[in-house]
N, C-alpha and C positions, 0 to 999 in steps of 0.2 A: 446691420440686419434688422429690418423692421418686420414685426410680428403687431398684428392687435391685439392691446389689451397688456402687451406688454411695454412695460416704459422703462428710460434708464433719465435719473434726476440725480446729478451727483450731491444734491440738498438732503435725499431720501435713503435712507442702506448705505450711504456712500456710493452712489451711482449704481449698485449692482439692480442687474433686471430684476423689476418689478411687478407684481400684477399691479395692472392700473395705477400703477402710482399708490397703492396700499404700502403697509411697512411687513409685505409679505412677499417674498423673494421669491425666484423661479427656484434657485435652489434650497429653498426648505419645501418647496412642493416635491420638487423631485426626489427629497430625501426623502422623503413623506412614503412617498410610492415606492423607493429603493427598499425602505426598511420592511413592507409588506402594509403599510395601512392603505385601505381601500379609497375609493371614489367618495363612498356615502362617510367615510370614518371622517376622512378629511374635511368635508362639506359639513358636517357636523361640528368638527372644531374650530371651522372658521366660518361663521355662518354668512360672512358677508361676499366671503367669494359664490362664483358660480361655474357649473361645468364647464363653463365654453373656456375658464380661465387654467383649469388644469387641463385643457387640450392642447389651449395658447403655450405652457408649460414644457408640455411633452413637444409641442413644435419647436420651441425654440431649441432646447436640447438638440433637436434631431439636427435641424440645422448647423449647430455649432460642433457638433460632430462631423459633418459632412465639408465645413469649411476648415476644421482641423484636420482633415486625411489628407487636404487639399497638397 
């Protein structure tokens, strides 16, 4: 499943998705969002992500739920 912006480098996390190759995962974003912190909370604690990466985020999710129902 390729998404931009999201990467898997099994050097990095141990391979789990990436934004950009940060040591910031799709699933601490998503937790992020699961637990109730906002858009601006998040971009605030990680200054160096950017919106388009917590969309990248929510897409990947979507996806990987839609190929789990499969």
């Amino acid at each position: 499943m390729q998404i931009p912006r999201i990467t898997h480098d099994p050097t990095v996390m141990g391979g789990k998705p990436c934004i950009r190759g940060l040591r910031v995962t799709v699933g601490t974003v998503l937790g992020l969002l699961a637990s109730g912190q906002s858009r601006d909370r998040i971009l605030q604690a990680y200054p160096y992500l950017e919106p388009e990466d917590i969309d990248a985020a929510l897409a990947y999710a979507n996806r990987a739920c839609k190929v789990a129902t499969i």
